[in-house]
N, C-alpha and C positions, 0 to 999 in steps of 0.2 A: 526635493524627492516627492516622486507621487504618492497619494494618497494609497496604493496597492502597493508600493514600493515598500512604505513605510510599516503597512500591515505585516509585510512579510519578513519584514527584519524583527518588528516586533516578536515576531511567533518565532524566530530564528533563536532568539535569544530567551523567548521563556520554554524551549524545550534544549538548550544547552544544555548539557551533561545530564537530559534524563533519558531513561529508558527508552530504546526506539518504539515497542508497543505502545508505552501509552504515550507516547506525542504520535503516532499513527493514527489511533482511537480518537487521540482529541479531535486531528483533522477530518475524522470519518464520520464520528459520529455523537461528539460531545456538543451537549446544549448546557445553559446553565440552569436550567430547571429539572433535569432530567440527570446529569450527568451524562456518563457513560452509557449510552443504549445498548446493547446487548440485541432490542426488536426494532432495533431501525430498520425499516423496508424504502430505500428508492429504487425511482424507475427511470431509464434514461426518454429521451424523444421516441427510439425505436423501440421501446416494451421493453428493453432488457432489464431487468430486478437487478438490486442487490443488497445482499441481506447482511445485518447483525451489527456488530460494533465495529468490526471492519469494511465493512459494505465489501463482502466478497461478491462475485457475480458468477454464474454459471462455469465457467473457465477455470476461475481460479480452485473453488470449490469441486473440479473434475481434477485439477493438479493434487489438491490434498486428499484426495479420495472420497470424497461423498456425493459424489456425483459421479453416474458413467460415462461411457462412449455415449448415450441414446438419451443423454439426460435425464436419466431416471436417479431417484436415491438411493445410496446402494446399503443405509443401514449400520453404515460403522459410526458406531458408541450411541449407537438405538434411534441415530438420525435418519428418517422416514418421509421426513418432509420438508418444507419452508419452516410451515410453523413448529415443528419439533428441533429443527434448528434456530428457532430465534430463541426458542426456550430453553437451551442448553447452553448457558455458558462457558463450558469445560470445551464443547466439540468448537463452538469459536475458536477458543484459545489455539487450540490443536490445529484446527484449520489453518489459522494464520501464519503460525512456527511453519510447518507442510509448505505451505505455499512459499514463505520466505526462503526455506533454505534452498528448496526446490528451485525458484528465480537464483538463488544466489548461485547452483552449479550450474544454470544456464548465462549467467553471465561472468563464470569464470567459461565456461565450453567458448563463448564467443570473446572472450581474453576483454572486456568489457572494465576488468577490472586491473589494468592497464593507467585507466585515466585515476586514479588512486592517489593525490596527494600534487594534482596538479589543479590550476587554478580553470572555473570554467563558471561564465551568468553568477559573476559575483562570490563564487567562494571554492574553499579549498573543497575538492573530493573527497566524497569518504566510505567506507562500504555501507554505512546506513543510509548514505545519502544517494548512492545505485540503488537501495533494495525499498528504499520508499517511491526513485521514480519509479520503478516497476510497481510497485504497488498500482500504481494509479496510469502509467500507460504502457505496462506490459514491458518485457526485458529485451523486444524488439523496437519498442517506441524509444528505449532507452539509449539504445545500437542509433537508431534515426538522430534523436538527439546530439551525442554525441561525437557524431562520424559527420552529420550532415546538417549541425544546426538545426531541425525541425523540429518544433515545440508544439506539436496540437496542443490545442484543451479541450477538458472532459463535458461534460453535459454542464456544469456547475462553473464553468470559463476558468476551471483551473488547470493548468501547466504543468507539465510533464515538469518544466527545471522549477517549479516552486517548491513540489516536495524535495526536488533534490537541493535547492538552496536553505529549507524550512528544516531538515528531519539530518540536515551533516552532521550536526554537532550532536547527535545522541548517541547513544552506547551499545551495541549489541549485546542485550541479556541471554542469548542462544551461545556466543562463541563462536559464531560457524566461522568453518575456513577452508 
């Protein structure tokens, strides 16, 4: 097994049966001196930001409402800016649920959730494991994925099916359905 094989089963199995947030977190923005960032800021090759302990990025953070049409801040739960969102933990939180359940009726509208308990890049489907590749390349790279085989990766040469091989086995603490 390769060495990147092996990482990711690793990670496979020490987020088995825990909460889909924080094995998200881990992958977003957990160090071991730091923990859980909260004010992590990257930035891809093309200038695109993304902020906090989920590394949301402009899109995502326009899904959960703190961002407009025009990319401006629109001020829900006193968040005004970058930095007032790295500082607020709570509007994280919020952000991230928004945006999750948000992806998850976008990939029930494109019936995405279909591949649900069938085998696919090494493991059984599962709905945390559609709502974390979305996490990471959107609920239409999810669609590509799945329909057509196409696995980009992000800035960081991670794969759309590694979160979804990485993040199957956790739990949904929201419930959605």
């Amino acid at each position: 097994m390769a060495h990147d094989a092996v990482d990711r089963e690793r990670r496979r199995q020490l987020f088995e049966g825990e909460n889909y947030f924080t094995a998200l977190a881990y992958n977003e923005s957990y160090n071991e001196k730091t923990g859980y960032n909260y004010r992590a800021i990257s930035r891809n090759p093309d200038g695109r930001k993304f902020y906090g302990k989920y590394q949301m990025g402009v899109a995502a953070l326009q899904t959960a409402g703190f961002i407009d049409e025009n990319g401006k801040w629109t001020g829900k739960m006193g968040v005004n800016s970058p930095e007032d969102y790295l500082n607020n933990p709570e509007a994280q939180e919020v952000a991230v649920k928004e945006f999750t359940e948000s992806n998850w009726k976008t990939i029930k509208k494109l019936k995405l959730d279909r591949f649900i308990d069938t085998q696919r890049f090494g493991v059984t489907i599962t709905k945390t494991a559609l709502l974390g590749a979305a996490h990471i390349g959107g609920v239409n790279g999810v669609k590509r994925l799945l329909e057509n085989d196409k696995d980009p990766a992000d800035k960081n040469g991670t794969r759309i099916s590694t979160y979804l091989y990485e993040l199957s086995g956790t739990y949904d603490p929201l419930g959605i359905s």
